[in-house]
TIRO-2110 file (N, C-alpha, C; in Angstrom, 1 decimal):
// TIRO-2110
-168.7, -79.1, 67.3, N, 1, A
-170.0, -78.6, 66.9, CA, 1, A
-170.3, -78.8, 65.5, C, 1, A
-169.5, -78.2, 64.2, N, 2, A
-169.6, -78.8, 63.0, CA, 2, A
-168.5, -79.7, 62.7, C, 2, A
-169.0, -81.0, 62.5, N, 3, A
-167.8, -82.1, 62.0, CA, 3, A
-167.7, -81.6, 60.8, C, 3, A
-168.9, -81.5, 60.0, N, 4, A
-168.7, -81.2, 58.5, CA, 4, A
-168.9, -79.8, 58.2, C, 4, A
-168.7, -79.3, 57.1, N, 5, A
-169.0, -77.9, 56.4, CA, 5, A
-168.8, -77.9, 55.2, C, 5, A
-170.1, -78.5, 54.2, N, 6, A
-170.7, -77.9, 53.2, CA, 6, A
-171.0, -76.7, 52.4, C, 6, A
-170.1, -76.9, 51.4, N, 7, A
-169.4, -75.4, 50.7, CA, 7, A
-169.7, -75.5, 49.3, C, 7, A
-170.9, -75.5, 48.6, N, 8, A
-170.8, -75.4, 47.0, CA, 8, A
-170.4, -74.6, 46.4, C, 8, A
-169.4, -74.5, 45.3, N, 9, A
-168.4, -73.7, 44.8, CA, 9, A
-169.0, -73.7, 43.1, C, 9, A
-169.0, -72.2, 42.8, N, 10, A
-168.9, -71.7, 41.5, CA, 10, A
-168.0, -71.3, 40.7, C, 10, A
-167.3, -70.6, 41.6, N, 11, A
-166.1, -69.9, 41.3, CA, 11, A
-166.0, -68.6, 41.4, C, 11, A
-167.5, -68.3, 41.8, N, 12, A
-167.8, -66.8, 41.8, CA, 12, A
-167.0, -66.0, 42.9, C, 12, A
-167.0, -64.8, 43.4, N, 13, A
-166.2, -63.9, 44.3, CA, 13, A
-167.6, -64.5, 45.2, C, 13, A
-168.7, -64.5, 45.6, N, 14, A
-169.4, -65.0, 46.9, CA, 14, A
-168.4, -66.7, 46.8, C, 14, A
-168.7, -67.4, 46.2, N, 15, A
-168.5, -68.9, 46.5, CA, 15, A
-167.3, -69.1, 47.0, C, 15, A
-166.1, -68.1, 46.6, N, 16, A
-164.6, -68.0, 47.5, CA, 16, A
-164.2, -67.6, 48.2, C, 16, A
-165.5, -66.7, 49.1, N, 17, A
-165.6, -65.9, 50.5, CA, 17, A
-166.2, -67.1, 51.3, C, 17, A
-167.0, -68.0, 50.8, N, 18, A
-167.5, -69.3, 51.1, CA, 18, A
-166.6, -69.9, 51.6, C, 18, A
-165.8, -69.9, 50.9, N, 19, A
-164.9, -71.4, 50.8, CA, 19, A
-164.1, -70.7, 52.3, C, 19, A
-163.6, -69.5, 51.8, N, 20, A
-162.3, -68.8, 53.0, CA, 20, A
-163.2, -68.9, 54.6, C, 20, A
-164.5, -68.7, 54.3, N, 21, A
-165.5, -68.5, 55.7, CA, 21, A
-165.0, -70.0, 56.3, C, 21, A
-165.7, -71.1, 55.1, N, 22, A
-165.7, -72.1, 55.5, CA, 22, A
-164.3, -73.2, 56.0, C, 22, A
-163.4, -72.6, 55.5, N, 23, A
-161.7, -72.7, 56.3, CA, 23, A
-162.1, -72.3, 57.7, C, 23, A
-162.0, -70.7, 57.6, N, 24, A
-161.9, -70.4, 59.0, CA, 24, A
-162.9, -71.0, 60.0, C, 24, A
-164.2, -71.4, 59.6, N, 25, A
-164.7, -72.2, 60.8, CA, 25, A
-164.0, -73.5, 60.8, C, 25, A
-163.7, -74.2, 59.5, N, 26, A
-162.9, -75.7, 59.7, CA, 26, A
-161.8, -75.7, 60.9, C, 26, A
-161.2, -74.8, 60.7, N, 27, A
-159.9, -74.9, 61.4, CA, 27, A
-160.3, -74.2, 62.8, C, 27, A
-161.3, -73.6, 63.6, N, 28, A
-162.1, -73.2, 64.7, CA, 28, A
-162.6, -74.4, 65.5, C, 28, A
-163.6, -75.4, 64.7, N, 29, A
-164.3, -76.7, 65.1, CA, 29, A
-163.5, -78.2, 64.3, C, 29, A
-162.3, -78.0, 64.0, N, 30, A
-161.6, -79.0, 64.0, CA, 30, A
-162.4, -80.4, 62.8, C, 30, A
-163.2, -79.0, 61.9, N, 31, A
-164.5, -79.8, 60.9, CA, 31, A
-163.7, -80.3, 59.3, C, 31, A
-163.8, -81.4, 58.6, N, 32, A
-164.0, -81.6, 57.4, CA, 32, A
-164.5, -80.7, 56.7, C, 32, A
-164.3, -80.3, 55.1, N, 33, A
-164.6, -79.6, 54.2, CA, 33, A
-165.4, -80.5, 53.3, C, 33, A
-166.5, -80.4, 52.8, N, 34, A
-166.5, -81.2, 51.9, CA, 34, A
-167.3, -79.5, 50.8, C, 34, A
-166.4, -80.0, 49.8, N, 35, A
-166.7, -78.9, 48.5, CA, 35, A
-167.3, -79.4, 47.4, C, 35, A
-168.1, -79.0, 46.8, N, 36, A
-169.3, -79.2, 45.5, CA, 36, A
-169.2, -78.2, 44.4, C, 36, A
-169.5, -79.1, 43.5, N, 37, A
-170.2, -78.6, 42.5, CA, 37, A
-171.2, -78.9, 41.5, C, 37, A
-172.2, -78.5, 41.1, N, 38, A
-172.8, -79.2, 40.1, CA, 38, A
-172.9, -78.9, 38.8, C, 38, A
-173.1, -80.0, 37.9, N, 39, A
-172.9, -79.5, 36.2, CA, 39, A
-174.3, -79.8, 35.5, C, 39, A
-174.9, -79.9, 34.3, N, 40, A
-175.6, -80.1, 34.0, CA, 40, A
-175.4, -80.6, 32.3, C, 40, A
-174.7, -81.7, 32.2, N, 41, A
-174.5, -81.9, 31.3, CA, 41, A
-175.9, -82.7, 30.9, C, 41, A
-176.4, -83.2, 31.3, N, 42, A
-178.0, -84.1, 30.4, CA, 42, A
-178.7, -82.3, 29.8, C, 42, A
-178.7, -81.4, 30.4, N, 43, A
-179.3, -80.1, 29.9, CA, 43, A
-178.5, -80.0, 28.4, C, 43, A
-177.8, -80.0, 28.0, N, 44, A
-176.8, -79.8, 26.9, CA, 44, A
-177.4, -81.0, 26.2, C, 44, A
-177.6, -82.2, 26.5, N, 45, A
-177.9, -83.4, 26.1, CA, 45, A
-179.3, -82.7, 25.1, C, 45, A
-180.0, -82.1, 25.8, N, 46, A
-181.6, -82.1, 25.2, CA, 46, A
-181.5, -81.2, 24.4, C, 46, A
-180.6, -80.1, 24.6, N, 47, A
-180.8, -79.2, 24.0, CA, 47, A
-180.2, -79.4, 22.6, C, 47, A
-179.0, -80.3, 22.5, N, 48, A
-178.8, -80.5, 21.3, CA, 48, A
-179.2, -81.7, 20.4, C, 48, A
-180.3, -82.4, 21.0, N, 49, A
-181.4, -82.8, 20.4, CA, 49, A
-182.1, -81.8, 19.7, C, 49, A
-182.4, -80.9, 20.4, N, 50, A
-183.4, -80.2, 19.8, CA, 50, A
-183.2, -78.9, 18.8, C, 50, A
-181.6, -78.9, 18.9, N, 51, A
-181.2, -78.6, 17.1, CA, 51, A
-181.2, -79.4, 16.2, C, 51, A
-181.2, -81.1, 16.7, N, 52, A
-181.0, -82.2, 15.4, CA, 52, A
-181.7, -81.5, 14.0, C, 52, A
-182.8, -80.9, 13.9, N, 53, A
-183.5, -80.5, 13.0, CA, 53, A
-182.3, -79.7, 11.9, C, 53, A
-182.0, -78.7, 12.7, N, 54, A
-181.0, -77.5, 11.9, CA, 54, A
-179.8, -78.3, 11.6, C, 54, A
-179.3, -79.5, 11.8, N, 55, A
-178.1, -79.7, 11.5, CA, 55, A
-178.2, -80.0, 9.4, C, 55, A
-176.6, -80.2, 9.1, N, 56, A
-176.9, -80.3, 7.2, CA, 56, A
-177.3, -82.1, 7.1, C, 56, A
-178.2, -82.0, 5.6, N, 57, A
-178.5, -83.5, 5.5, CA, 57, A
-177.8, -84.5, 5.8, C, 57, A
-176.6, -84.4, 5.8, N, 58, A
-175.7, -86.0, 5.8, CA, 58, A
-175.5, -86.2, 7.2, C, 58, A
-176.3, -85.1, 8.3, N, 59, A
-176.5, -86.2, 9.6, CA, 59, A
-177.6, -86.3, 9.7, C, 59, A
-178.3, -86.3, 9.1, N, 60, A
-179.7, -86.8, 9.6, CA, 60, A
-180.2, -88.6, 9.4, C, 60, A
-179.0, -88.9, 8.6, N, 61, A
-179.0, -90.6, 9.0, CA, 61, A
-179.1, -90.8, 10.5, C, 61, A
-180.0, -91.6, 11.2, N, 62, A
-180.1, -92.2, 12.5, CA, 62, A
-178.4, -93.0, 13.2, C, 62, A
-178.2, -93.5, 12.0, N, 63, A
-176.7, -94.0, 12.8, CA, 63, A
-175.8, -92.2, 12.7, C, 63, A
-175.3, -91.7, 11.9, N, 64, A
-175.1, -90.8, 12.6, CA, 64, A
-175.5, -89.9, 13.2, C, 64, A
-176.5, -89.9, 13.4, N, 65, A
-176.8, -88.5, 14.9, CA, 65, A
-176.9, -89.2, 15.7, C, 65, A
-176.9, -90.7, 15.8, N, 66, A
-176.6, -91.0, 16.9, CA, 66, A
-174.7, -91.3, 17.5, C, 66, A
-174.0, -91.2, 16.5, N, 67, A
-173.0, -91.0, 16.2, CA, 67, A
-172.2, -89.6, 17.1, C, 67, A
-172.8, -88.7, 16.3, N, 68, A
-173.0, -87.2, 16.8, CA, 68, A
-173.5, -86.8, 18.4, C, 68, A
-174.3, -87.9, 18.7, N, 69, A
-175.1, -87.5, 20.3, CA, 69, A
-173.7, -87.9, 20.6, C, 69, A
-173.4, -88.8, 20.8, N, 70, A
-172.2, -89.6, 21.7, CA, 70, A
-171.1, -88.6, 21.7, C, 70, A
-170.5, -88.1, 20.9, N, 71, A
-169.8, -87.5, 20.4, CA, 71, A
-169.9, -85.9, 21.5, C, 71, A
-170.6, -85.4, 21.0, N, 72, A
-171.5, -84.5, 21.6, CA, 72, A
-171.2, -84.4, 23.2, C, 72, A
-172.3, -85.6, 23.8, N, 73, A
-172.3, -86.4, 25.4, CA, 73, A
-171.1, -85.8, 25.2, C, 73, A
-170.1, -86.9, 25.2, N, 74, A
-168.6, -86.6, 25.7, CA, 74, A
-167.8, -86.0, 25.6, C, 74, A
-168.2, -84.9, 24.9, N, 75, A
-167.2, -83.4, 24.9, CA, 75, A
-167.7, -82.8, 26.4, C, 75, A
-169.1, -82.7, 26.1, N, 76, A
-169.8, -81.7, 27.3, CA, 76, A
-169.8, -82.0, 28.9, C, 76, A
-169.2, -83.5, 29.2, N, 77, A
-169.2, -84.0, 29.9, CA, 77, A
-167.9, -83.6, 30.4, C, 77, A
-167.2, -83.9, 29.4, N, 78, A
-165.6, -84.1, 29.6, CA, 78, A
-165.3, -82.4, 30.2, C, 78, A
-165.8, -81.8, 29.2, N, 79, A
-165.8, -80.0, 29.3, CA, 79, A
-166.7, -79.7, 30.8, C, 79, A
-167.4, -80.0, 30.9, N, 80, A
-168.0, -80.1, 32.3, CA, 80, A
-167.3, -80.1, 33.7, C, 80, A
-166.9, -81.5, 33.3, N, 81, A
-166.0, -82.1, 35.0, CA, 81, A
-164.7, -81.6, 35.1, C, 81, A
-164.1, -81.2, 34.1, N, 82, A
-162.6, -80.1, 33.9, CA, 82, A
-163.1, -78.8, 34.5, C, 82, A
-164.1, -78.0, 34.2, N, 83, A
-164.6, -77.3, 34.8, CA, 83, A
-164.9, -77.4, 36.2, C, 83, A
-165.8, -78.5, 36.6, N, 84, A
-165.8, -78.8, 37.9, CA, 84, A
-164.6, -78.6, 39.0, C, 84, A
-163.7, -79.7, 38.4, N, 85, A
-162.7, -80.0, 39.2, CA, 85, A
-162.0, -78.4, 39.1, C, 85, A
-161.9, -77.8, 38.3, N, 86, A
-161.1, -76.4, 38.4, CA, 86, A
-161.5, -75.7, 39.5, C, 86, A
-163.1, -75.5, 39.9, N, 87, A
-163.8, -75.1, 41.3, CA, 87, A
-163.2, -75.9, 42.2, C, 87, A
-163.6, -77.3, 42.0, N, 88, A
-162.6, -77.8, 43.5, CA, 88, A
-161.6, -77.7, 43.8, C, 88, A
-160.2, -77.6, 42.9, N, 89, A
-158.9, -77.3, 43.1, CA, 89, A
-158.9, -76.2, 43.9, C, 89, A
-159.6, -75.1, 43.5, N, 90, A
-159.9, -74.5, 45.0, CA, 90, A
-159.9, -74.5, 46.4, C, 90, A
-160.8, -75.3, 46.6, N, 91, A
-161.1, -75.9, 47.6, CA, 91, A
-160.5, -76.3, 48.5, C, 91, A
-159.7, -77.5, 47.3, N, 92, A
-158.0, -78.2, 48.1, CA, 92, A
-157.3, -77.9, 48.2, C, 92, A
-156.9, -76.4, 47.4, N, 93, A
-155.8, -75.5, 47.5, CA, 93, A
-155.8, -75.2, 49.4, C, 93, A
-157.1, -73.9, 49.5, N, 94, A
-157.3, -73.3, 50.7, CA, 94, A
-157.6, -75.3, 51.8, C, 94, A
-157.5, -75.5, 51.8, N, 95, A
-157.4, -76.6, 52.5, CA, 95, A
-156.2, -77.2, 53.1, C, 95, A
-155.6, -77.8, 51.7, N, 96, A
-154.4, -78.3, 52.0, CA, 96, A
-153.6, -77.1, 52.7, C, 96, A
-153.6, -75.7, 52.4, N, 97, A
-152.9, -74.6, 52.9, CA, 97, A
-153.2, -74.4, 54.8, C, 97, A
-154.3, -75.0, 55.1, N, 98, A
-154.3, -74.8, 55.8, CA, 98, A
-154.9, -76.4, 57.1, C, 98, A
-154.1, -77.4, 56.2, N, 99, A
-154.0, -78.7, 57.1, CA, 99, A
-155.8, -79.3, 56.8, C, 99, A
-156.4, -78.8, 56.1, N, 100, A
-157.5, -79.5, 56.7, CA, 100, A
-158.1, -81.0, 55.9, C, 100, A
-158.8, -81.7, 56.2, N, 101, A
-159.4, -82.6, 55.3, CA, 101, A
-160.6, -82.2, 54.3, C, 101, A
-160.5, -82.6, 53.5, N, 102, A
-161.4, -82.4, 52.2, CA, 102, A
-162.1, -83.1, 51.4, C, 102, A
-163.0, -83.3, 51.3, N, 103, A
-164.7, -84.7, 50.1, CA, 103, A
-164.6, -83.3, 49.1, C, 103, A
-164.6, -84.0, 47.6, N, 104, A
-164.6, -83.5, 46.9, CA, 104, A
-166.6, -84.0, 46.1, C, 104, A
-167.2, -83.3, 45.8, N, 105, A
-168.1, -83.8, 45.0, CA, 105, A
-168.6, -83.4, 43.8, C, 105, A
-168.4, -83.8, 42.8, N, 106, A
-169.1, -83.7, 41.8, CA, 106, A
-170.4, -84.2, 41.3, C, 106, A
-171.3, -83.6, 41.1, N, 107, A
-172.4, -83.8, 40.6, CA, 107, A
-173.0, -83.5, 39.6, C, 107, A
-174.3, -84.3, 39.4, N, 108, A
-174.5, -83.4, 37.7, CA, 108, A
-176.1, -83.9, 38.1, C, 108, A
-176.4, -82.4, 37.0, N, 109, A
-178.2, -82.1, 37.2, CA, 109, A
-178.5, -80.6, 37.6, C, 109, A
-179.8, -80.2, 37.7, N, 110, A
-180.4, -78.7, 37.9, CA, 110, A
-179.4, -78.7, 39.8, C, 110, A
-178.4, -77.7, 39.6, N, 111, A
-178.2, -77.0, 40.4, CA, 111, A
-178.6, -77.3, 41.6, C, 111, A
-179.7, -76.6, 41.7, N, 112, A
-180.2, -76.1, 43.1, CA, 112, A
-181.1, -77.6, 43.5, C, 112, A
-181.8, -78.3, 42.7, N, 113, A
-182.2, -79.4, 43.2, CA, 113, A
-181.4, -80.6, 43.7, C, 113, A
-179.9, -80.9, 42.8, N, 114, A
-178.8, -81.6, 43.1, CA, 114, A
-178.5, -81.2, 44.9, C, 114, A
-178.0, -79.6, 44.8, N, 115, A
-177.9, -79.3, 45.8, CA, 115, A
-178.1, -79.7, 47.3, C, 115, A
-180.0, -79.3, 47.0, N, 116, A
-180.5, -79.4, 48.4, CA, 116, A
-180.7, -80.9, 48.7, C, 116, A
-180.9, -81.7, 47.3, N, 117, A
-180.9, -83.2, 48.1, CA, 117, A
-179.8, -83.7, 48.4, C, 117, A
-178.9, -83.3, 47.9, N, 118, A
-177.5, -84.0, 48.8, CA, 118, A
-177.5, -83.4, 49.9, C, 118, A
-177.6, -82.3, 50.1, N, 119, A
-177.7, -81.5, 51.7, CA, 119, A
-178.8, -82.1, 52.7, C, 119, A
-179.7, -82.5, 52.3, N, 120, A
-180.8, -82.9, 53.0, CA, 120, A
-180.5, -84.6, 53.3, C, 120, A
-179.9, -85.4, 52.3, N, 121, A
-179.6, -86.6, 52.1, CA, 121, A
-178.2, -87.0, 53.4, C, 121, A
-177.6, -86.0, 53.3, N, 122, A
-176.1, -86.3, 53.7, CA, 122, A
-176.4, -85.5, 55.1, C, 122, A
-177.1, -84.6, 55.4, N, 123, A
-177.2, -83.5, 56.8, CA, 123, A
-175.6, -82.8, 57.2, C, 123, A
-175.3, -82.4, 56.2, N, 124, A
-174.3, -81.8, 56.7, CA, 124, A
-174.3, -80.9, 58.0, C, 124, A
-173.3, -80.9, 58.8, N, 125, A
-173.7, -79.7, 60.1, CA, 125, A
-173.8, -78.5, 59.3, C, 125, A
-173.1, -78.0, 58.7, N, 126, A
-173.3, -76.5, 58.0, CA, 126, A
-173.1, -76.5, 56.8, C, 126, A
-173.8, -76.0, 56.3, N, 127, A
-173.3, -75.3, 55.0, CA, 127, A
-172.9, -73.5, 54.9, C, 127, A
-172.3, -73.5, 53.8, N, 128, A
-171.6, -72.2, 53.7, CA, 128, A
-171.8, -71.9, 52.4, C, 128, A
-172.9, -71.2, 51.9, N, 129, A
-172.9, -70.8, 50.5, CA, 129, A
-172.9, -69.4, 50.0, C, 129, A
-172.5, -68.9, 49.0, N, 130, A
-172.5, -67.9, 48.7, CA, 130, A
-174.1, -67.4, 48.3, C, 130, A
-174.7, -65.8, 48.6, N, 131, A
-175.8, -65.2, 48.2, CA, 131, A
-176.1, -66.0, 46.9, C, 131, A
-174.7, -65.1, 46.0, N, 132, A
-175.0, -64.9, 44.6, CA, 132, A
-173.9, -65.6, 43.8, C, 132, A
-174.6, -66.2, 42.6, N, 133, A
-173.0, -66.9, 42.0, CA, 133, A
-173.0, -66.5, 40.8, C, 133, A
-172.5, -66.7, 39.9, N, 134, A
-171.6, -66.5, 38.2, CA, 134, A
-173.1, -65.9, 37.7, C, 134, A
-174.2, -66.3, 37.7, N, 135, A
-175.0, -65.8, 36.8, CA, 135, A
-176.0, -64.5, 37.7, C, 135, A
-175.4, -64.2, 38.6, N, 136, A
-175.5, -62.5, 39.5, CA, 136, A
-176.6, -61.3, 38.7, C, 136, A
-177.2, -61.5, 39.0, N, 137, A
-178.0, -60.0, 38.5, CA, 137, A
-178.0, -58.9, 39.1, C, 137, A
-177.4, -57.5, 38.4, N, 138, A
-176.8, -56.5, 39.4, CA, 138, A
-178.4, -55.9, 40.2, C, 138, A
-177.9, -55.7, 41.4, N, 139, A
-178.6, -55.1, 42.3, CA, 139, A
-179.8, -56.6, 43.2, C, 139, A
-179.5, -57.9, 42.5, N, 140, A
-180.2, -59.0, 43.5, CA, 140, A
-179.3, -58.9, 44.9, C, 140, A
-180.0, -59.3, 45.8, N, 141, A
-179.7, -59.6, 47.2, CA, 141, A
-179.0, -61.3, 47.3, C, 141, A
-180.4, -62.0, 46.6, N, 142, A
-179.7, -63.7, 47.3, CA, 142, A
-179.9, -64.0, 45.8, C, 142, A
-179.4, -65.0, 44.9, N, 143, A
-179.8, -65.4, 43.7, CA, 143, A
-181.2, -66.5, 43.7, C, 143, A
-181.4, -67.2, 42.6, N, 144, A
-182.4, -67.9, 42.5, CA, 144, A
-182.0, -69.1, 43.1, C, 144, A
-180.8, -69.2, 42.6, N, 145, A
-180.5, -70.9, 43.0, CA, 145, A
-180.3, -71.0, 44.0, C, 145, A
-179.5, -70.0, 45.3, N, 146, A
-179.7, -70.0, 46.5, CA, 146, A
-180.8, -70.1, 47.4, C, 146, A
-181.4, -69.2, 47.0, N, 147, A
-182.9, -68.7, 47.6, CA, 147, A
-183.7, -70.6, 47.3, C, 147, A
-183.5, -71.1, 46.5, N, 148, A
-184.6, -72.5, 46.4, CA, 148, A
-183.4, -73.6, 47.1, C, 148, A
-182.2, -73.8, 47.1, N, 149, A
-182.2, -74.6, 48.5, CA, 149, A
-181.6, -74.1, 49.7, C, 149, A
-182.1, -72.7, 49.9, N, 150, A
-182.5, -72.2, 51.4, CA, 150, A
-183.8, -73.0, 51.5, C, 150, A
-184.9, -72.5, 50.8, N, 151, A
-185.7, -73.2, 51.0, CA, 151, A
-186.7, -74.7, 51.1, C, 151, A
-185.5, -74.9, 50.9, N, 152, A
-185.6, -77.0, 50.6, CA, 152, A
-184.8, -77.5, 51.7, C, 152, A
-183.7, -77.0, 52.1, N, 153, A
-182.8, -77.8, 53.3, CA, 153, A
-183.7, -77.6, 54.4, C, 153, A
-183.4, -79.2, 54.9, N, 154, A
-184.1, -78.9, 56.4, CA, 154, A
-183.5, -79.5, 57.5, C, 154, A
-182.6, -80.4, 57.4, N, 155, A
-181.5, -80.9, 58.5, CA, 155, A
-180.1, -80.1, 58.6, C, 155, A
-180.0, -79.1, 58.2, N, 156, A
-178.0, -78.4, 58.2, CA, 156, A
-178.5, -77.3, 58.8, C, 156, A
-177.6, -76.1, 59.3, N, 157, A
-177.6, -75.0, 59.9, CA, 157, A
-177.2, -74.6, 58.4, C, 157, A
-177.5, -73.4, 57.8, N, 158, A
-176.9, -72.7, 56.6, CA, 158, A
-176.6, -71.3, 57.2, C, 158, A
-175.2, -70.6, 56.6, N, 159, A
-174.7, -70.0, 56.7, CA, 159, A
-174.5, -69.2, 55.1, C, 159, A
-175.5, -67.7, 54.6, N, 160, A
-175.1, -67.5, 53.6, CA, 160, A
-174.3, -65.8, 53.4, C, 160, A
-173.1, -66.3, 52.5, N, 161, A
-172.4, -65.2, 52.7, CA, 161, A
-172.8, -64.3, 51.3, C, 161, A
-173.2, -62.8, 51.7, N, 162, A
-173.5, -61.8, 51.2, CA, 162, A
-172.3, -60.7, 50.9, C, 162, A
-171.8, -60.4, 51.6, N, 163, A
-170.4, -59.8, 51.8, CA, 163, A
-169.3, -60.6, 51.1, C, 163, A
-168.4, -59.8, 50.4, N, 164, A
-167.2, -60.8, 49.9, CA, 164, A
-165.9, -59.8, 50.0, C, 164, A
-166.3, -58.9, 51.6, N, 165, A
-165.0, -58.1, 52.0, CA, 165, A
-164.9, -59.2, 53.5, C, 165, A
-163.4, -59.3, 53.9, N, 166, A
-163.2, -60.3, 54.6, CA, 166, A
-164.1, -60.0, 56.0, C, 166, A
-164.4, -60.9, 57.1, N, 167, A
-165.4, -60.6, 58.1, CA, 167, A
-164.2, -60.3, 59.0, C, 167, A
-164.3, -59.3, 59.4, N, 168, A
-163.2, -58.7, 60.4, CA, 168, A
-163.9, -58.0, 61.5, C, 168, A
-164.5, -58.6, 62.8, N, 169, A
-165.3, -57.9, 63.6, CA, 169, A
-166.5, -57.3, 63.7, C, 169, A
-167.1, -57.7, 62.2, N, 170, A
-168.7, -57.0, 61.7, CA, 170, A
-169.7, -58.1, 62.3, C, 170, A
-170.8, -57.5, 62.0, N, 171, A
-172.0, -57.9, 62.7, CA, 171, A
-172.5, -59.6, 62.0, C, 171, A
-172.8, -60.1, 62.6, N, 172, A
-174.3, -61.0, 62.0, CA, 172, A
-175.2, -61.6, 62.4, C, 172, A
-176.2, -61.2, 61.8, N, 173, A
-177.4, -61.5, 61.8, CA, 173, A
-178.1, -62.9, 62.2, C, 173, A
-178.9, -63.0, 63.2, N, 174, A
-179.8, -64.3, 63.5, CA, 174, A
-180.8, -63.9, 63.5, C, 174, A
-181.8, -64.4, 62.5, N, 175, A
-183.3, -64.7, 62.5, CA, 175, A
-184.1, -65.7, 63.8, C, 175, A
-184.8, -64.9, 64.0, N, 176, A
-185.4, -66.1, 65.7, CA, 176, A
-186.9, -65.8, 65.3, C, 176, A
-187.3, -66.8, 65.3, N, 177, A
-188.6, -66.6, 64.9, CA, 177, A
-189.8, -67.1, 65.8, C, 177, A
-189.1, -67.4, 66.9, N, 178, A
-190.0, -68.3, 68.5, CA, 178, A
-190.2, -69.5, 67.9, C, 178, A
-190.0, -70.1, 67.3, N, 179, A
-190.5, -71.6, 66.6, CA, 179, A
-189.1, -72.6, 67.8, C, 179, A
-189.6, -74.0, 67.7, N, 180, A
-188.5, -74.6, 68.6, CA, 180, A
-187.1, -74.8, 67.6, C, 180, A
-187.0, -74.7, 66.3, N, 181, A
-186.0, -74.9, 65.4, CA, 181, A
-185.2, -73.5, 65.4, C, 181, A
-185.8, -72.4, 65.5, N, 182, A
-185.1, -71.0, 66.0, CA, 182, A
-183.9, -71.1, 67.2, C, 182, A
-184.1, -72.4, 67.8, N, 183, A
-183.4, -71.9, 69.6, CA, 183, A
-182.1, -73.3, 69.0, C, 183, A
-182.4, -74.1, 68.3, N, 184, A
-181.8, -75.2, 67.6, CA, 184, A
-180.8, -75.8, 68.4, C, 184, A
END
């Protein structure tokens, strides 16, 4: 039923109830993992353009602040995908632990847009994403970045986990809304 299962990982306690959900249906439907994340290093890019002003005079020569960008780039980048890959190791940990195959992806750009167009691009059979991730506001339900590619996917089944106490027999919820994509 699911070959695949699309899992974007933060690191947060929802994104590793994700990941554990997303095992236990792998190993149920005999599905591939593929685990995400995305970074946003061109964001860092602009922004530290836009202190060039505040830096001291002896970079405001053109050869070096362009010196300085590069320099810059490739810390945030480098700091970025180290970070990344630390989410995925995750991933491949609960994987490998439990025989499954694993796509690792890294990406870079706004989040939630990277997101849903890879999800929309690639049709994963499911995804599995957590409500809320690292930047959590106490007492939100679904986060922002969640909530905009729920609402952008349109080829995957999504699966979002709220709960980050293990599912042991509890209830869940189907939305049916009489539409022909409700009965799916």
């Amino acid at each position: 039923m699911y070959k695949t299962i699309y899992v974007p990982v933060d690191n947060s306690d929802h994104s590793n109830t994700a990941v554990d959900v997303g095992v236990h249906f792998a190993k149920a439907f005999g599905s591939k993992i593929v685990g995400s994340h995305v970074y946003a290093a061109k964001m860092h890019d602009k922004r530290f353009k836009q202190m060039e002003a505040g830096l001291p005079e002896e970079y405001h020569d053109e050869k070096e602040l362009d010196r300085q960008r590069q320099i810059h780039d490739s810390l945030i980048t480098r700091g970025l995908q180290i970070i990344t890959d630390s989410y995925l190791d995750y991933v491949d940990k609960k994987c490998a632990e439990n025989n499954l195959p694993i796509e690792r992806r890294s990406l870079e750009g706004r989040n939630w847009k990277v997101l849903a167009e890879d999800i929309n691009t690639n049709a994963y059979d499911l995804v599995i994403m957590g409500a809320l991730g690292v930047g959590a506001v106490k007492d939100s339900v679904i986060g922002s970045n969640t909530e905009r590619v729920l609402r952008r996917v349109r080829n995957s089944d999504m699966l979002i986990i709220k709960q980050i106490q293990p599912m042991t027999g509890g209830r869940i919820v189907v939305a049916v809304d009489g539409s022909p994509y409700s009965f799916g």
